[in-house]
C-alpha positions as CSV (number, residue, x, y, z in Angstrom):
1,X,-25.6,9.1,-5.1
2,X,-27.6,6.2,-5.6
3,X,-28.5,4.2,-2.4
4,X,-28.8,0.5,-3.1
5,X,-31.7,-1.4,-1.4
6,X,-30.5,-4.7,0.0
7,X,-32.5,-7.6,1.5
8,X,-30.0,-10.6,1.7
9,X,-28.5,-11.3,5.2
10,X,-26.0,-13.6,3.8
11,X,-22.7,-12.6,4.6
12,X,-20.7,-13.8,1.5
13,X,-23.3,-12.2,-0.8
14,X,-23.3,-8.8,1.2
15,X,-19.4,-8.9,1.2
16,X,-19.1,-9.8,-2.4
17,X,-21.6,-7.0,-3.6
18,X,-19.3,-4.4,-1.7
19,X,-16.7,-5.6,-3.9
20,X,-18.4,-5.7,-6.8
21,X,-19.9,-2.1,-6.7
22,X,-16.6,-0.3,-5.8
23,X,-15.5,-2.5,-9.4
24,X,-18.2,-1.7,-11.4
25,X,-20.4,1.4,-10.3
26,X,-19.2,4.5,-11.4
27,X,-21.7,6.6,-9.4
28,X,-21.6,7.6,-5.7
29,X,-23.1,4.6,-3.4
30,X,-25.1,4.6,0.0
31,X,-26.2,0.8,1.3
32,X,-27.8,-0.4,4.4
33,X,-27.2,-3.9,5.0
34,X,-27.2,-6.6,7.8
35,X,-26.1,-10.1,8.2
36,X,-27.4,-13.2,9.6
37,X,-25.0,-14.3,12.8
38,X,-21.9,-14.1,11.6
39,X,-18.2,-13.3,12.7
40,X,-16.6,-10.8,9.7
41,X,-12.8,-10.9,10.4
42,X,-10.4,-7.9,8.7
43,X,-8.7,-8.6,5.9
44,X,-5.3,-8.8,7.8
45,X,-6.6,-10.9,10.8
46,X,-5.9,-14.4,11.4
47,X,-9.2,-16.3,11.7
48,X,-7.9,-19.2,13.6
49,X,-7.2,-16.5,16.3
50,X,-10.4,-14.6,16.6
51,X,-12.8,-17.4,16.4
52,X,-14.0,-19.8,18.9
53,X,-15.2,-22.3,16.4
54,X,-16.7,-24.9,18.5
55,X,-18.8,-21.9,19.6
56,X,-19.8,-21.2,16.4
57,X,-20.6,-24.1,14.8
58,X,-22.7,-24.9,18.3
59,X,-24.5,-21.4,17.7
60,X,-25.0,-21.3,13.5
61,X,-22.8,-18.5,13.8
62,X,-20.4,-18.3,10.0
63,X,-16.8,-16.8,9.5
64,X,-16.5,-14.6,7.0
65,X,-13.5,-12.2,6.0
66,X,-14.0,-8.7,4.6
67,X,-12.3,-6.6,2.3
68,X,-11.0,-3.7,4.6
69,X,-8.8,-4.1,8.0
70,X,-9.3,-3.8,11.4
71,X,-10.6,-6.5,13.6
72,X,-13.2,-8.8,14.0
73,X,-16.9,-7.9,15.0
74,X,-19.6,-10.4,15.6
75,X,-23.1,-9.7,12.8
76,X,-26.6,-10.7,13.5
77,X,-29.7,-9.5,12.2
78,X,-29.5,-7.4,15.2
79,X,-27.0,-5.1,13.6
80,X,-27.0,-3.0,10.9
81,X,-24.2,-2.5,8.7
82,X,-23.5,0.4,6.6
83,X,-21.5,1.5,3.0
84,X,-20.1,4.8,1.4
85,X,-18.4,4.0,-1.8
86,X,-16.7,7.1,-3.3
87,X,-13.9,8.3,-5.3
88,X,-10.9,8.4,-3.2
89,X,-9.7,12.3,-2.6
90,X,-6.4,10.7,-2.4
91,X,-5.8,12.0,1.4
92,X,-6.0,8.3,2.5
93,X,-8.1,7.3,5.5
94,X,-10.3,9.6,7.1
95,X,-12.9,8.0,9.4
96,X,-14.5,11.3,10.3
97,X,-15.0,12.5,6.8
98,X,-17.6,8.9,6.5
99,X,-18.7,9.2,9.8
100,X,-20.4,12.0,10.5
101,X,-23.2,11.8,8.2
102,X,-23.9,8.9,10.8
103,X,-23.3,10.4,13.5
104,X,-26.1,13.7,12.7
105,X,-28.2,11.1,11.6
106,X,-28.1,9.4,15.1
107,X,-28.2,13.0,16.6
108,X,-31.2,13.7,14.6
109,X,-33.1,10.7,16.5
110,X,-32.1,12.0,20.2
111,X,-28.9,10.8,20.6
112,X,-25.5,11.8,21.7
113,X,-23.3,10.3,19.1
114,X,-19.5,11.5,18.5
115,X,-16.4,9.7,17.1
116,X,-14.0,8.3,19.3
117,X,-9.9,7.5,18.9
118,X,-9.3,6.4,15.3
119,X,-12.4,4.4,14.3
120,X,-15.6,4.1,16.7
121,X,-18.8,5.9,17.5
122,X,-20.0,6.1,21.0
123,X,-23.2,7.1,22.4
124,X,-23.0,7.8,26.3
125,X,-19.6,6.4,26.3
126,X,-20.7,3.3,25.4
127,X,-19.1,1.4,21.5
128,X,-22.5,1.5,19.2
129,X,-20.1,1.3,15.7
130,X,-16.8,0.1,14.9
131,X,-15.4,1.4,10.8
132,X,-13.1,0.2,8.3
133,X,-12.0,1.5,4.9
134,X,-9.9,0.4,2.1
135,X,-8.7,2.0,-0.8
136,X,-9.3,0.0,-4.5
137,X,-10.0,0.7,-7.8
138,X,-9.2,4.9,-6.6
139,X,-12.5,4.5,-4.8
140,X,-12.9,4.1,-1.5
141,X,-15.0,1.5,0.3
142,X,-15.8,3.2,4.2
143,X,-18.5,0.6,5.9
144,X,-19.5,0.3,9.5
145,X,-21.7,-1.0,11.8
146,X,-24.3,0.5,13.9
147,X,-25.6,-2.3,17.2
148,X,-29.4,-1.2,17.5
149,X,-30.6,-4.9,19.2
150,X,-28.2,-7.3,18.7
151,X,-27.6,-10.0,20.9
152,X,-24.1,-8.9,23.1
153,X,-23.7,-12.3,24.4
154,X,-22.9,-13.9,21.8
155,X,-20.1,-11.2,21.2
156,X,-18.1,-12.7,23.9
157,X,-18.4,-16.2,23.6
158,X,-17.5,-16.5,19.8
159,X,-14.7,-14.3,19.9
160,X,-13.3,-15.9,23.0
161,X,-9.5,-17.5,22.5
162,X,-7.0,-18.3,25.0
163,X,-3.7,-16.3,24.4
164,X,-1.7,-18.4,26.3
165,X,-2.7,-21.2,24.1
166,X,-2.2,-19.5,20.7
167,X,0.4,-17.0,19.5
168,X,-0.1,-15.5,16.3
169,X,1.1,-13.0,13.9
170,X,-2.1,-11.7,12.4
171,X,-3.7,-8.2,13.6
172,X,-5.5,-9.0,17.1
173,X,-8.7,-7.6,18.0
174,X,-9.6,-5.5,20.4
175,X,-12.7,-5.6,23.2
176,X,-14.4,-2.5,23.8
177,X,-17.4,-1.9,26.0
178,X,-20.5,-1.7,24.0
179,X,-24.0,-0.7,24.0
180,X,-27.3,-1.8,21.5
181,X,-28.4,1.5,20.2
182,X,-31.8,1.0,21.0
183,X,-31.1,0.7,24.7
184,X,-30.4,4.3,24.3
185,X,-33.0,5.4,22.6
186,X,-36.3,7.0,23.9
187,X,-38.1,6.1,21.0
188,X,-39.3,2.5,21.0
189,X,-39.0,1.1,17.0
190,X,-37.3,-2.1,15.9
191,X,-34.4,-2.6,13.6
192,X,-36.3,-2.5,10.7
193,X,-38.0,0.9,11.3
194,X,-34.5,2.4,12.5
195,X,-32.8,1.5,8.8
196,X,-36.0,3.5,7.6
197,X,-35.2,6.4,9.7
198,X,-31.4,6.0,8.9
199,X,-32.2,6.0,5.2
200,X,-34.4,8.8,4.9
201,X,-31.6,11.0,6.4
202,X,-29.5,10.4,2.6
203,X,-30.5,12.0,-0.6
204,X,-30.0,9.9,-3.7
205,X,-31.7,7.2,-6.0
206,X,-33.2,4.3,-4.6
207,X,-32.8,1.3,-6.2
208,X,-32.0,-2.6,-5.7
209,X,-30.0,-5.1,-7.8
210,X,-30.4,-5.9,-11.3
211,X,-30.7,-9.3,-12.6
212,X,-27.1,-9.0,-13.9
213,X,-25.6,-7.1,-10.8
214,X,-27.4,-10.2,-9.0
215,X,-25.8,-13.2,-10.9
216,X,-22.1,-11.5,-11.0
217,X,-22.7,-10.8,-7.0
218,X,-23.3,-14.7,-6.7
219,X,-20.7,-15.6,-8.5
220,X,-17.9,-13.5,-6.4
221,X,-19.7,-14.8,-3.4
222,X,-19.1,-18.2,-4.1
223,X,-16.0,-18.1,-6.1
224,X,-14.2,-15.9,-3.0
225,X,-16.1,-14.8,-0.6
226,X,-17.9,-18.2,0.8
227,X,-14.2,-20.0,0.2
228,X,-11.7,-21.6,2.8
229,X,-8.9,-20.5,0.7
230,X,-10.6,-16.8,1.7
231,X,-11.5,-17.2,4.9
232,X,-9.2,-19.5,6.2
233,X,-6.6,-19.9,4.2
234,X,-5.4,-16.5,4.0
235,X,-4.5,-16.6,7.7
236,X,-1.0,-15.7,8.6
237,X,1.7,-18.3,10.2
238,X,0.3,-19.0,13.8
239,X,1.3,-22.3,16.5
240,X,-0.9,-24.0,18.1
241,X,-0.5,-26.6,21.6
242,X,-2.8,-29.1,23.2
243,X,-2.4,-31.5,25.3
244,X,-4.7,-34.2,26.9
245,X,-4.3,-37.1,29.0
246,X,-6.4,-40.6,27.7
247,X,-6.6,-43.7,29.0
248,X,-3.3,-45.1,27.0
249,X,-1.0,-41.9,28.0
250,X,-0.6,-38.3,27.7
251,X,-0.4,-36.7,24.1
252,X,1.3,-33.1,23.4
253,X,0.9,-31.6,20.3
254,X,2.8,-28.7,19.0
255,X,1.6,-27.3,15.5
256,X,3.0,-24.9,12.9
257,X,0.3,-23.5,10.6
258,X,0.9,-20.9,7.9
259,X,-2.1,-19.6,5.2
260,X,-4.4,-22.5,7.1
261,X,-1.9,-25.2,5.9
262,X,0.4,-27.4,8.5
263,X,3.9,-26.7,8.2
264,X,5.0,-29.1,11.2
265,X,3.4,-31.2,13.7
266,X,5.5,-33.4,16.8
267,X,3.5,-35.3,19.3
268,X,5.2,-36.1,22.8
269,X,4.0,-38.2,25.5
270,X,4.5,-41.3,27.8
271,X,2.0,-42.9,25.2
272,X,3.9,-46.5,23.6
273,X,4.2,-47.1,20.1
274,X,6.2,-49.7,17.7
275,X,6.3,-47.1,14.6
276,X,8.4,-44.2,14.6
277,X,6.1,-40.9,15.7
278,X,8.0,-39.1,12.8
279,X,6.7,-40.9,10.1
280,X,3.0,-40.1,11.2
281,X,4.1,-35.9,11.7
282,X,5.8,-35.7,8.8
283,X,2.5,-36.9,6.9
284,X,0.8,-34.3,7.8
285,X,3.0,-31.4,6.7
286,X,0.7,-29.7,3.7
287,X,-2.6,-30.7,4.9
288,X,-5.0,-28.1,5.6
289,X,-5.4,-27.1,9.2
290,X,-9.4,-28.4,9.2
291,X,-10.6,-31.0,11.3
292,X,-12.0,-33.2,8.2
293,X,-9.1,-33.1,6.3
294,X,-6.8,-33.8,9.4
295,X,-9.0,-37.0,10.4
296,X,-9.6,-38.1,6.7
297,X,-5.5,-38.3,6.3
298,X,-5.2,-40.0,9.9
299,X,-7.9,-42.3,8.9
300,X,-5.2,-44.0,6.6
301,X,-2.9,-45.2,8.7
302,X,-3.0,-47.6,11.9
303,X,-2.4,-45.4,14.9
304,X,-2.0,-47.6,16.9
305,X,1.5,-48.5,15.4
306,X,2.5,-45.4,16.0
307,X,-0.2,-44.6,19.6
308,X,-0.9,-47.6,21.3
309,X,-4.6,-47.6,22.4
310,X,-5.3,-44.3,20.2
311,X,-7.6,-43.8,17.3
312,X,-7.7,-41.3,14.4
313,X,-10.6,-39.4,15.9
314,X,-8.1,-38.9,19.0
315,X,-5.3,-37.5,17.4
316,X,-7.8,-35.7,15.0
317,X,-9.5,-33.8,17.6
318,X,-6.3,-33.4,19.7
319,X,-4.5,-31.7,17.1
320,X,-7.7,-29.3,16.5
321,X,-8.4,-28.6,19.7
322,X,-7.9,-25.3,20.3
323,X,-10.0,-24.2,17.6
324,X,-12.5,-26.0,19.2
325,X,-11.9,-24.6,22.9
């Protein structure tokens, strides 16, 4: 086994090297990782569903999608991430097969670790790790994450989303009660020092990136994994309502998105208007459900005509607003 040694805490580099070792590396891997604040959906989840992006954007906290299912966990540098990439036995997914080295490695520092339903480790009852695996290439990629001292609050508030706003038909996620690792500990060390410990309980070669491993990682991160088509775009069909009263009426808007792209819009209101509403929805059918793109198209035609007293920014925000909820 060789266990890779990597410093980056950028999401769409750490995602994209997974990929690229369980392409290219024929040996056993072991890899300790962590991300700057980040929200990494499953690969079946819609992210227009799981993110609070208003809270994100407010908080520096980036989306990023990962190759495996499952749902979506919140990153910071708080947490630490781990990979086993390994010829597949061809039994499919076995979580306990990947987690217990974990699991005697958290026993070895004091603590009552066990695997729990189909996926998670707790420690005194309490969520420390959630897994995931995928299959690819006949290897398989098992990673999880381990909360030593990350920062919990910020696991509600980004991953907040009203359901009776938004139904969709991407993979949900599901809250768990859950614990920082460290709280549980009688041994005071910070994350750092606990990846050491974690690490020294795996036998194998140490070694980092090469220069070449290094510019191929770079150029999946920003080719895929740093792309809306990726993050966004692969999100399954989903509809959306808002509604807000201004000072010229009161707007409804009803939207159909599929793979991040607007299938149909209609706006409804005791709002005036000289156009016909339909010529302004029906221009919006194959833009991409983001707030720029959605005010960039308004931005060409005279609302008013169609909204009397409105403005692009209006509509714009109206018909993004719950992704900004």
């Amino acid at each position: 086994m060789i266990i890779i040694k990597n410093n980056s805490v950028d999401p769409y580099f750490n995602l994209a090297a997974e990929q690229y070792l369980i392409d290219n590396c024929d040996e056993d891997v072991f890899m300790l990782w962590r991300n700057d604040r980040t929200v990494v959906i499953g690969n079946n989840q819609n992210a227009y569903a799981e993110v609070d992006r208003e809270y994100a954007d407010t908080h520096g906290i980036t989306v990023s999608r990962r190759l495996t299912g499952g749902g979506a966990v919140f990153h910071d540098l708080g947490n630490v991430n781990f990979s086993f990439i390994i010829p597949s036995d061809g039994k499919g997914i076995d979580f306990k097969k990947y987690t217990a080295p974990i699991i005697e490695s958290l026993k070895k520092m004091g603590l009552c670790a066990e695997l729990s339903g189909r996926n998670d480790i707790l420690i005194d009852g309490k969520k420390v790790s959630g897994n995931a695996q995928c299959v690819r290439n006949g290897k398989v990629l098992h990673h999880g994450t381990l909360l030593y001292c990350a920062d919990l609050s910020k696991v509600s508030g980004v991953l907040r989303v009203d359901p009776a706003k938004l139904q969709s038909k991407g993979i949900k996620s599901v809250k768990s009660r859950v614990a920082n690792i460290k709280d549980l500990m009688d041994t005071d060390m910070d994350v750092l020092q606990f990846m050491s410990v974690l690490e020294s309980n795996f036998e194998g070669t140490k070694r980092g990136f090469t220069d070449t491993e290094l510019q191929e990682i770079t150029k999946l991160r920003c080719e895929k994994f740093a792309t809306w088509e990726w993050i966004w775009g692969r999100s399954k069909e989903y509809t959306l309502t808002a509604k807000e009263r201004f000072s010229y009426g009161s707007v409804e808007a009803n939207i159909n998105t599929d793979r991040g792209i607007i299938k149909e819009v209609s706006l409804t209101g005791d709002f005036f208007g000289v156009g016909d509403i339909n010529e302004l929805t029906d221009s919006l059918t194959g833009i991409r459900y983001e707030y720029a793109d959605i005010l960039a198209h308004l931005s060409k035609y005279d609302i008013q005509r169609y909204i009397f007293g409105a403005s692009a920014e209006d509509i714009s925000k109206l018909l993004f607003k719950n992704s900004l909820l």
